[in-house]
DRENTORKOL-3810 file (N, C-alpha, C; in nm, 4 decimals):
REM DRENTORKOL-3810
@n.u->-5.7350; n.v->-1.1405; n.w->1.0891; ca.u->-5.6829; ca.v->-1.1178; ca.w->0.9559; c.u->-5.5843; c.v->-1.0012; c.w->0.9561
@n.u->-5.6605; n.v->-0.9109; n.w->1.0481; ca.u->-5.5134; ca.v->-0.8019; ca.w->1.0024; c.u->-5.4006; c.v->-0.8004; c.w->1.1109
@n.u->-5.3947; n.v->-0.8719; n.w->1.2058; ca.u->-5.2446; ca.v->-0.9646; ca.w->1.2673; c.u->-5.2164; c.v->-1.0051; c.w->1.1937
@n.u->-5.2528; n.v->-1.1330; n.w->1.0954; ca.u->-5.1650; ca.v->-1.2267; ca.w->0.9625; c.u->-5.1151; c.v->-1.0877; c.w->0.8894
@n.u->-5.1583; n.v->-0.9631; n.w->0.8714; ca.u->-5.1321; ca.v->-0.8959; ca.w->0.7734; c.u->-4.9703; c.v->-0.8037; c.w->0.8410
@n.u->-5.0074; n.v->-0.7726; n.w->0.9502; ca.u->-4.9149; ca.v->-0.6890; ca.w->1.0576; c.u->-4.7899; c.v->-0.7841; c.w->1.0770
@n.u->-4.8274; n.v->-0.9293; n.w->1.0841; ca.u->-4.6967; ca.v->-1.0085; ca.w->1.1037; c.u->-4.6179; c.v->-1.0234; c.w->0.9773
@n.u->-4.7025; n.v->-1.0363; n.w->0.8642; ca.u->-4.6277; ca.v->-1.0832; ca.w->0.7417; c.u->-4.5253; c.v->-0.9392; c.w->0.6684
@n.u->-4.6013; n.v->-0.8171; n.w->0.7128; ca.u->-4.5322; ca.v->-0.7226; ca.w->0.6723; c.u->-4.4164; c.v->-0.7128; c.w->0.7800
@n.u->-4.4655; n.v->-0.7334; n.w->0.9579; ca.u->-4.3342; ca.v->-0.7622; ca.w->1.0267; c.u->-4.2184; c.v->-0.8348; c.w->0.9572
@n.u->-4.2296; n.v->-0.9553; n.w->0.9062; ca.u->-4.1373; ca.v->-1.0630; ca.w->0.8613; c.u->-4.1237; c.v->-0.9836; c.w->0.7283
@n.u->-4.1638; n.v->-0.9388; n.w->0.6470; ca.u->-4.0910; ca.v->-0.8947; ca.w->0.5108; c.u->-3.9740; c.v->-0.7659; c.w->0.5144
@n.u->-4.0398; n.v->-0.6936; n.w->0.6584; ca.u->-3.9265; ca.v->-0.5892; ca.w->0.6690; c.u->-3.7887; c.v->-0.6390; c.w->0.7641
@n.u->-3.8615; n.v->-0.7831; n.w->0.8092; ca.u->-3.7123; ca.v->-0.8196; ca.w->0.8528; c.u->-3.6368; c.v->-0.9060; c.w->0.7160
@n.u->-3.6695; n.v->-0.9569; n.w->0.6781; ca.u->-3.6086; ca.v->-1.0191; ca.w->0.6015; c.u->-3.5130; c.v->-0.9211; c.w->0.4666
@n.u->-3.6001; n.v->-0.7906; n.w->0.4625; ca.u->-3.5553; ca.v->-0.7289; ca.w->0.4081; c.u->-3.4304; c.v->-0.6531; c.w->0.4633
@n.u->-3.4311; n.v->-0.6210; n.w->0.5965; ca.u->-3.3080; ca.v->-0.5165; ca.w->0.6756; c.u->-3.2058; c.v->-0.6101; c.w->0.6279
@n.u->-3.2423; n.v->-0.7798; n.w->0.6913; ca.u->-3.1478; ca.v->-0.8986; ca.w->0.6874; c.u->-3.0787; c.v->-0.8988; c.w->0.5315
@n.u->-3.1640; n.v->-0.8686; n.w->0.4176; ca.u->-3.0834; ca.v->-0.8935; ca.w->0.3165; c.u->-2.9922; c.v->-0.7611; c.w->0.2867
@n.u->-3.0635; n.v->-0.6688; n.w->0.3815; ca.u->-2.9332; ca.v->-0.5386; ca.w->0.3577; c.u->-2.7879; c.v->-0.5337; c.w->0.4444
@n.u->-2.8544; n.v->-0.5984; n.w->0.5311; ca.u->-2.6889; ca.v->-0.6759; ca.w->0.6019; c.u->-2.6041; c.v->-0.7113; c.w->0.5462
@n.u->-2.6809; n.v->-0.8505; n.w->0.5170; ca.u->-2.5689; ca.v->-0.9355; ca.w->0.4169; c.u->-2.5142; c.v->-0.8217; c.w->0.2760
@n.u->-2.5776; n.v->-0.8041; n.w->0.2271; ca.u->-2.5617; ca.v->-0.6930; ca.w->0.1374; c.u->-2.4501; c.v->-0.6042; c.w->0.2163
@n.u->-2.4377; n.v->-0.5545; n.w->0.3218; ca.u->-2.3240; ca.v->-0.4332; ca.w->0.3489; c.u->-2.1828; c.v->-0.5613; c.w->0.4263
@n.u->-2.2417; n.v->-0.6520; n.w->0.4381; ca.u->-2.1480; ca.v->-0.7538; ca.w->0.5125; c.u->-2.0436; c.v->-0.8422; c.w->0.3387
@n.u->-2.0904; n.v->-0.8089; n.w->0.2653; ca.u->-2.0360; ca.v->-0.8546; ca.w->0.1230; c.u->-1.9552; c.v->-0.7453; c.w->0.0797
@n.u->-1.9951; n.v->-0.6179; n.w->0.1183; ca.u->-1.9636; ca.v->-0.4876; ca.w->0.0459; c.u->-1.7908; c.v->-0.5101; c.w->0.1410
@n.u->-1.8543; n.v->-0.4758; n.w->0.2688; ca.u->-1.7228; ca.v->-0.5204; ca.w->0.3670; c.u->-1.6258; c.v->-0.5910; c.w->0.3161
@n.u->-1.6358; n.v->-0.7101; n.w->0.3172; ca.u->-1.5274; ca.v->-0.7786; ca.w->0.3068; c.u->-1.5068; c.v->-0.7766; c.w->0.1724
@n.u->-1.5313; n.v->-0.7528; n.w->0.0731; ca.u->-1.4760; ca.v->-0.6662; ca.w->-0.0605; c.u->-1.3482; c.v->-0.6057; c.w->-0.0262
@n.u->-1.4241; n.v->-0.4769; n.w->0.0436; ca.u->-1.3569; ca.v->-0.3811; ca.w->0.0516; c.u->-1.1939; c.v->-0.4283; c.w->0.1705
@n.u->-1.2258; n.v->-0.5154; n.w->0.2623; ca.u->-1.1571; ca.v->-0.5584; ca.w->0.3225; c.u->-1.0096; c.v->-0.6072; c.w->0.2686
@n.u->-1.0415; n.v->-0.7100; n.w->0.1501; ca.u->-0.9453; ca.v->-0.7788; ca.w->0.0629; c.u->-0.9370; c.v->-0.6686; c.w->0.0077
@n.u->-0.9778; n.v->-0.6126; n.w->-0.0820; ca.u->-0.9293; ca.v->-0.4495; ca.w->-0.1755; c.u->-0.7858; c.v->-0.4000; c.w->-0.0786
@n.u->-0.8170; n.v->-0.3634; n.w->0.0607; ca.u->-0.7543; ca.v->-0.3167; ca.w->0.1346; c.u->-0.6191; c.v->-0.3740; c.w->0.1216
@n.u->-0.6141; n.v->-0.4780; n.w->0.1604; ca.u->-0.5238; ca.v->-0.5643; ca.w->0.1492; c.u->-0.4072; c.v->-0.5775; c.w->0.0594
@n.u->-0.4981; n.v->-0.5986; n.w->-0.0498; ca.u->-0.4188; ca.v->-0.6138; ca.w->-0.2062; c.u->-0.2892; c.v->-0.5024; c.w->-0.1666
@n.u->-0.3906; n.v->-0.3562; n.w->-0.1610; ca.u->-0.3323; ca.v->-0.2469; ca.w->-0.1984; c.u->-0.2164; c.v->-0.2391; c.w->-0.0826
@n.u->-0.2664; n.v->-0.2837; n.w->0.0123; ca.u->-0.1556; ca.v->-0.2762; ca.w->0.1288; c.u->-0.0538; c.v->-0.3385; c.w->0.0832
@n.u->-0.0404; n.v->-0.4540; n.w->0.0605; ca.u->0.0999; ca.v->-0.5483; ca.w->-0.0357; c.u->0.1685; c.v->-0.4963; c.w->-0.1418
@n.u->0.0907; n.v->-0.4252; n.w->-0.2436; ca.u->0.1438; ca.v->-0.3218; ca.w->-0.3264; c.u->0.2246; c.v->-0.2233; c.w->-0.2860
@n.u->0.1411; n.v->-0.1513; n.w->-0.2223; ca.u->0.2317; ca.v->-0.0024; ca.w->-0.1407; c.u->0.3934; c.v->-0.0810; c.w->-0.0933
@n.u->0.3639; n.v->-0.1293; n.w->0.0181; ca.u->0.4514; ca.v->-0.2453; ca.w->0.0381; c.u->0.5695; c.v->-0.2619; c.w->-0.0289
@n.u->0.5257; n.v->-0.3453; n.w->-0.1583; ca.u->0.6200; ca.v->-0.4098; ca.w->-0.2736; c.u->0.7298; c.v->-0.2929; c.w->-0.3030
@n.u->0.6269; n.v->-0.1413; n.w->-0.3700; ca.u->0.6538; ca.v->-0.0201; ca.w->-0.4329; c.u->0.7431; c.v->0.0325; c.w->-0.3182
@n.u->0.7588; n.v->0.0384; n.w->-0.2353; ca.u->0.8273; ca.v->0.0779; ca.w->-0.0675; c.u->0.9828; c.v->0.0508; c.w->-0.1343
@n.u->0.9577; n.v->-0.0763; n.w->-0.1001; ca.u->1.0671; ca.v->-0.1475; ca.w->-0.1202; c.u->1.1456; c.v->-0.1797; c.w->-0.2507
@n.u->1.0745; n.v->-0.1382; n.w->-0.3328; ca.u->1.1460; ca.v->-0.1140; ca.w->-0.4968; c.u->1.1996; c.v->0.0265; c.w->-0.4835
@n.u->1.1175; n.v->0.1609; n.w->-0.4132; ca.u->1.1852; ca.v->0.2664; ca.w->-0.4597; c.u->1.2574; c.v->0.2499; c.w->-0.3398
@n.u->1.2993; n.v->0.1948; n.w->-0.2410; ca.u->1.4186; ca.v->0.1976; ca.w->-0.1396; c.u->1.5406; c.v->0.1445; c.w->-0.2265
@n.u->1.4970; n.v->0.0551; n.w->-0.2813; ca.u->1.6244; ca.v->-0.0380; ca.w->-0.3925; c.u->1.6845; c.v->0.0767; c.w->-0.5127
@n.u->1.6152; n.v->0.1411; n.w->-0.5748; ca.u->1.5999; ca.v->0.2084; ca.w->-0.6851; c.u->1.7356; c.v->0.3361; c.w->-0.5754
@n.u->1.6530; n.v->0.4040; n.w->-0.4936; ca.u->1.7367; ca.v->0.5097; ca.w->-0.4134; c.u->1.8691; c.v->0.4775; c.w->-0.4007
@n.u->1.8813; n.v->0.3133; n.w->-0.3266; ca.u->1.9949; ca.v->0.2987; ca.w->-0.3285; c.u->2.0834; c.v->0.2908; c.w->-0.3939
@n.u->2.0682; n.v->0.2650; n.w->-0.5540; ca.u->2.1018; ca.v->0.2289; ca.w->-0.6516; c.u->2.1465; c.v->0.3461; c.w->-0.7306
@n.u->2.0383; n.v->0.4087; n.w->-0.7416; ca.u->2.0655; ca.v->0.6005; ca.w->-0.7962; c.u->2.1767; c.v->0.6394; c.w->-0.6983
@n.u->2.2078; n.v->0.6295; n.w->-0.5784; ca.u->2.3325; ca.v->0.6709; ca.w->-0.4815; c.u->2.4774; c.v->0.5990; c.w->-0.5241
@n.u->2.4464; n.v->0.4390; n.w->-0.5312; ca.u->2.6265; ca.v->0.4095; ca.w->-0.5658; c.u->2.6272; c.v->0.4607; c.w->-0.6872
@n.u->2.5168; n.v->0.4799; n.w->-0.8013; ca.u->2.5999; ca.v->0.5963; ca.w->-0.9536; c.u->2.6430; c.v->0.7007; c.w->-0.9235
@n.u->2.5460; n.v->0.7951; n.w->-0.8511; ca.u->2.6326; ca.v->0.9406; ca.w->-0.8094; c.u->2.7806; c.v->0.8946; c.w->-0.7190
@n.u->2.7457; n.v->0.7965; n.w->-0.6422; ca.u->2.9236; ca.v->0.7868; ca.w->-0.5727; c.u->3.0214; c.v->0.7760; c.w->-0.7068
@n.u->2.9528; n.v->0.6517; n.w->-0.7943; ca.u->3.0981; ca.v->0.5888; ca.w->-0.9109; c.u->3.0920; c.v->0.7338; c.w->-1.0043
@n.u->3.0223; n.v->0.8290; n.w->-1.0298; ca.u->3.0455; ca.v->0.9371; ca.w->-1.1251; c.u->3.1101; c.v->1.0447; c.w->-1.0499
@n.u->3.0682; n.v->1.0851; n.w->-0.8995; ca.u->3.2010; ca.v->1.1470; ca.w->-0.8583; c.u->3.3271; c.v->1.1336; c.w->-0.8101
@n.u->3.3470; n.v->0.9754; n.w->-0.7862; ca.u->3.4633; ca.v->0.9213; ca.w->-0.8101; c.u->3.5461; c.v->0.9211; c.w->-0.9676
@n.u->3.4732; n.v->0.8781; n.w->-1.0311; ca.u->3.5599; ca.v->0.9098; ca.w->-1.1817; c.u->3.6385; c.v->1.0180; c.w->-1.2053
@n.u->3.7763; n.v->1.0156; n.w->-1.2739; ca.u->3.8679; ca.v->1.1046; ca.w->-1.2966; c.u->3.7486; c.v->1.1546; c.w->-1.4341
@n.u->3.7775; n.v->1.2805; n.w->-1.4021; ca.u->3.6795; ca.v->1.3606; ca.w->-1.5455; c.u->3.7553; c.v->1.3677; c.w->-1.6698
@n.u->3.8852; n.v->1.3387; n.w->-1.6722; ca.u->3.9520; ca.v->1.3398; ca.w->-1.8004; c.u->3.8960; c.v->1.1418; c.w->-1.8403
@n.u->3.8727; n.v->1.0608; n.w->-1.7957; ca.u->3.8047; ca.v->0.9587; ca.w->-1.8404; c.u->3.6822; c.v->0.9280; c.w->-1.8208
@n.u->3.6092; n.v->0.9918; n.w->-1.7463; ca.u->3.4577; ca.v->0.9856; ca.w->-1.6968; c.u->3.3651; c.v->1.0251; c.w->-1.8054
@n.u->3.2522; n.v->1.0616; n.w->-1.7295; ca.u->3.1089; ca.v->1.1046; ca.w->-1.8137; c.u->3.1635; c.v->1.2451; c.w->-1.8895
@n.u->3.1070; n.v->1.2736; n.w->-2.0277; ca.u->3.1262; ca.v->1.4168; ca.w->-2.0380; c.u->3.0588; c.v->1.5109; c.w->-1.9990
@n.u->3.0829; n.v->1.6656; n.w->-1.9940; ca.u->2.9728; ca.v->1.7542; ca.w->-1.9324; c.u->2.8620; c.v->1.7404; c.w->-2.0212
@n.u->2.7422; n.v->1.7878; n.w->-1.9886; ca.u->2.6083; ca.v->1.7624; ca.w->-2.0717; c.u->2.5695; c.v->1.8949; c.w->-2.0627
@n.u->2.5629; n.v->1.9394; n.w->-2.1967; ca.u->2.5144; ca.v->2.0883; ca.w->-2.2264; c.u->2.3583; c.v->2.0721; c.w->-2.2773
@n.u->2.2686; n.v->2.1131; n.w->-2.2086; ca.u->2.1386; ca.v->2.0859; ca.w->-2.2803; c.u->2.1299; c.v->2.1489; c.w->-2.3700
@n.u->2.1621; n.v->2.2857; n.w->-2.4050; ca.u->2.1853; ca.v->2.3897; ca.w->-2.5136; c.u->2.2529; c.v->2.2938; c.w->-2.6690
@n.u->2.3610; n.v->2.3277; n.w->-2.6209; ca.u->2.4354; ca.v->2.2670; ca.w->-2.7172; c.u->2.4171; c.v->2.1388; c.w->-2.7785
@n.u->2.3602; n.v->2.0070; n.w->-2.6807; ca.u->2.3348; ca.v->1.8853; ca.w->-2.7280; c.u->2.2068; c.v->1.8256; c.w->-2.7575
@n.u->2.1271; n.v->1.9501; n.w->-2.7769; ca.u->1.9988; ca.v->1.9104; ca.w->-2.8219; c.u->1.9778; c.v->1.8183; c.w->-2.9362
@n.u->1.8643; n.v->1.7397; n.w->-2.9843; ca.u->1.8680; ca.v->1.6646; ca.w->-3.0319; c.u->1.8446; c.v->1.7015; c.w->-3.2046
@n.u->1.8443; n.v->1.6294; n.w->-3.2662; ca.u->1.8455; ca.v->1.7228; ca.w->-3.4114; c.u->1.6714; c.v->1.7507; c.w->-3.4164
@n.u->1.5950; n.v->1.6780; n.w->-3.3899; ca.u->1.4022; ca.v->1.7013; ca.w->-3.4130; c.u->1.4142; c.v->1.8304; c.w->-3.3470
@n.u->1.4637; n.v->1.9034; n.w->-3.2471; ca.u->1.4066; ca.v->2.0350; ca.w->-3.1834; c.u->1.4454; c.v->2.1162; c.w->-3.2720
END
């Protein structure tokens, strides 16, 4: 009787480690795809602010190319504040 008792608690603590496996083997590959996602994002964002950089560069080229008697005007933050301040 207390073998049936020694085995059955054997088998409940395996079955139990086993369901903590699966349990950290679910957590895993969660976290795996999570990974992922975010990796494609970063990624995406990479490559938008590379576009964006480039983009902010040909304006500074076309604004210091502009003749300033037809170009942007100077911007006085002082002076051109907005009427709410």
């Amino acid at each position: 009787m207390n073998q049936s008792n020694d085995k059955d608690d054997e088998l409940s603590v395996q079955e139990n480690l086993q369901n903590h496996v699966i349990d950290l083997q679910m957590n895993l590959a969660h976290l795996e795809m999570t990974v992922e996602r975010l990796d494609e994002v970063i990624a995406r964002q990479d490559k938008d602010i590379q576009t964006l950089q480039r983009q902010l560069q040909l304006i500074y080229k076309q604004i210091e190319n502009q003749d300033p008697e037809n170009g942007i005007a100077p911007f006085d933050v002082m002076a051109d504040r907005p009427p709410h301040y």
